[in-house]
C-alpha positions as CSV (number, residue, x, y, z in Angstrom):
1,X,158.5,164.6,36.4
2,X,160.3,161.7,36.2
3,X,163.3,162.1,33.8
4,X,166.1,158.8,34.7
5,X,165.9,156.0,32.6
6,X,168.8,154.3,34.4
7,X,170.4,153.4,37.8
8,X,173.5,154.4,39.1
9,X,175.2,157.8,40.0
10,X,174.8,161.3,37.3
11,X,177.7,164.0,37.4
12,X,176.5,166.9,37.9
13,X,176.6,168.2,34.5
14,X,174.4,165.6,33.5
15,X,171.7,166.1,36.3
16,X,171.5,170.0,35.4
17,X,170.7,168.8,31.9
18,X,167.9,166.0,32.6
19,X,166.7,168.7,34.7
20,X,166.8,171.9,32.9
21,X,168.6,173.7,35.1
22,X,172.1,175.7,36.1
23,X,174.6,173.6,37.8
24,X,174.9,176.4,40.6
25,X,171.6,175.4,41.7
26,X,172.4,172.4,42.3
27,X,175.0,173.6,44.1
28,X,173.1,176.2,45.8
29,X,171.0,173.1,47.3
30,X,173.9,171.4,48.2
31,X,175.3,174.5,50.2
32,X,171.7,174.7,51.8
33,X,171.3,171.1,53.3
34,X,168.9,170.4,50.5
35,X,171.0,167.9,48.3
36,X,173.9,165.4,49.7
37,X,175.3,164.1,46.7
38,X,178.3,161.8,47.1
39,X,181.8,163.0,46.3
40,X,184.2,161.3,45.0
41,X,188.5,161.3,45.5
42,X,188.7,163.8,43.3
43,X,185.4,165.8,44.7
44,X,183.4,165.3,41.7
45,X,179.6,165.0,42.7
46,X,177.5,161.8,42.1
47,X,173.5,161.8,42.4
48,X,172.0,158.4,42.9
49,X,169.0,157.7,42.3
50,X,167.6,158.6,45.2
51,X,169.1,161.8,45.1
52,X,167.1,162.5,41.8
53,X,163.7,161.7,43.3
54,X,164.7,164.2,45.8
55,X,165.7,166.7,43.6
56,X,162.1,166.4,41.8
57,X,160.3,166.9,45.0
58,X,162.8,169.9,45.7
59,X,161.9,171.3,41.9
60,X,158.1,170.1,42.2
61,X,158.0,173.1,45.2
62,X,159.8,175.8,43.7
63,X,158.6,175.1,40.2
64,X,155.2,174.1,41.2
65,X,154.5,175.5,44.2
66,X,156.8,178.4,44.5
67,X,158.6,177.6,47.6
68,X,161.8,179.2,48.6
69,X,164.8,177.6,50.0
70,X,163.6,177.6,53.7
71,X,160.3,176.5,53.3
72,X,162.0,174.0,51.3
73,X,164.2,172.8,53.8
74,X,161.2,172.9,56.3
75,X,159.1,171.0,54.6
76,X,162.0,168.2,53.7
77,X,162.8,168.1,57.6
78,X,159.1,167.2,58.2
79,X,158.8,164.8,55.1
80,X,161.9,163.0,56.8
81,X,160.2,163.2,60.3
82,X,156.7,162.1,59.2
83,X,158.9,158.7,57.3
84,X,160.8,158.0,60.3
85,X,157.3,158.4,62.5
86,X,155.8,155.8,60.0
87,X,158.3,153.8,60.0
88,X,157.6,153.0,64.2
89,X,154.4,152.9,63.5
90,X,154.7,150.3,61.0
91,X,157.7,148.5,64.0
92,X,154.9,148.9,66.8
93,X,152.3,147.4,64.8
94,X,154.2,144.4,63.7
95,X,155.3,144.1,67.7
96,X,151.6,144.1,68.4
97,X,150.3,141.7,66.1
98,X,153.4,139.5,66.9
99,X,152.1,139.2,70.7
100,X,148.5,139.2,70.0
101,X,149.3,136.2,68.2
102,X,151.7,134.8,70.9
103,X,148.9,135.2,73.4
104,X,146.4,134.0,71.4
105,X,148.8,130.9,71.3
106,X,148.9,131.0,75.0
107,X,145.6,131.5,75.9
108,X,145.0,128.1,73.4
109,X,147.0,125.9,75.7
110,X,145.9,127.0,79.3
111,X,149.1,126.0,80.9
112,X,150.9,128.6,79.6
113,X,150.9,132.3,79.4
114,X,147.8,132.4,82.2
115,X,147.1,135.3,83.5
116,X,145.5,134.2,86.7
117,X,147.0,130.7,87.8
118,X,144.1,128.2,87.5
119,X,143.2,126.0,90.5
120,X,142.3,122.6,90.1
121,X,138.3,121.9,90.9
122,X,137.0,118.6,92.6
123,X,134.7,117.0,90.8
124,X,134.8,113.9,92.0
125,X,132.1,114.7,94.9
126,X,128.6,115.0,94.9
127,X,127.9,118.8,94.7
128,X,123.9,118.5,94.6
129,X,123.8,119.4,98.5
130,X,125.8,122.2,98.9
131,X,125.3,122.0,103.1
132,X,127.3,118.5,103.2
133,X,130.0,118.8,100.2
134,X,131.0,122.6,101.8
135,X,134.3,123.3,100.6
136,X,134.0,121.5,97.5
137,X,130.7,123.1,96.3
138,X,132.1,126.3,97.1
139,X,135.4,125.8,94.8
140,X,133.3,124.6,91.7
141,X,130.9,127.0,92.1
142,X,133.7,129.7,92.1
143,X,135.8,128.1,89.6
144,X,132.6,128.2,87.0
145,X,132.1,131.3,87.9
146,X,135.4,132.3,86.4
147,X,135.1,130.5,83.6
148,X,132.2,131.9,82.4
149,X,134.0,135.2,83.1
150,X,136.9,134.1,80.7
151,X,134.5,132.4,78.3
152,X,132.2,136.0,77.7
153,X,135.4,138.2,77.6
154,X,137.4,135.6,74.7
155,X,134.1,135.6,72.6
């Protein structure tokens, strides 16, 4: 139902013509909360462009549809709701993906962004005997065991 050809702003005279319809309609869905043209100094009402898609939508109901005025401005109010709920959706996602990445980042260079401080492991003592080493078999035996933990759960 597209009918503009051009940007810019339409009297409305002109809009009631590309549109087939009376001018008091227009004003009609102006009155109603349907329409907010801008108005000029000398209150002359200009419909941008994005008024004009509007108005389609609004004439695709009635015309189409048969929808009166307050299912009309229903139906608008959850059109604009539904947009505005997109549009955090689309906020959120980017938020996630930007710190997925940023921990991914993190979790590539150990020294930052760990979630559990690492501890250094001895290795510089011979851990075949458990009974003499003590300590030190006990800390590299508990350190693998974490990072085979963190190894399973990053795969």
């Amino acid at each position: 139902m597209t009918k503009r050809k051009s940007k810019g702003a339409y009297m409305i005279s002109a809009v009631a013509e590309m549109y087939g319809i009376h001018p008091q309609t227009l004003r009609l869905y102006e009155r109603e909360g349907l329409l907010k043209p801008v108005a000029t100094e000398g209150n002359t009402r200009l419909y941008t462009d994005e008024d004009l898609q509007r108005l389609e939508f609004i004439l695709s109901l009635a015309r189409d549809l048969g929808v009166n005025i307050s299912g009309m401005a229903i139906i608008l109010q959850m059109r604009e709701r539904m947009e505005e709920m997109q549009r955090q959706i689309q906020e959120f996602v980017q938020y996630i993906q930007e710190e997925v990445l940023t921990r991914a980042h993190a979790a590539a260079d150990p020294a930052k962004g760990a979630i559990v401080p690492g501890t250094e492991v001895d290795v510089s003592h011979d851990h075949s005997a458990p009974e003499e080493s003590g300590k030190g078999a006990l800390s590299t035996q508990h350190s693998a065991e974490h990072m085979e933990f963190f190894d399973n759960r990053s795969g």
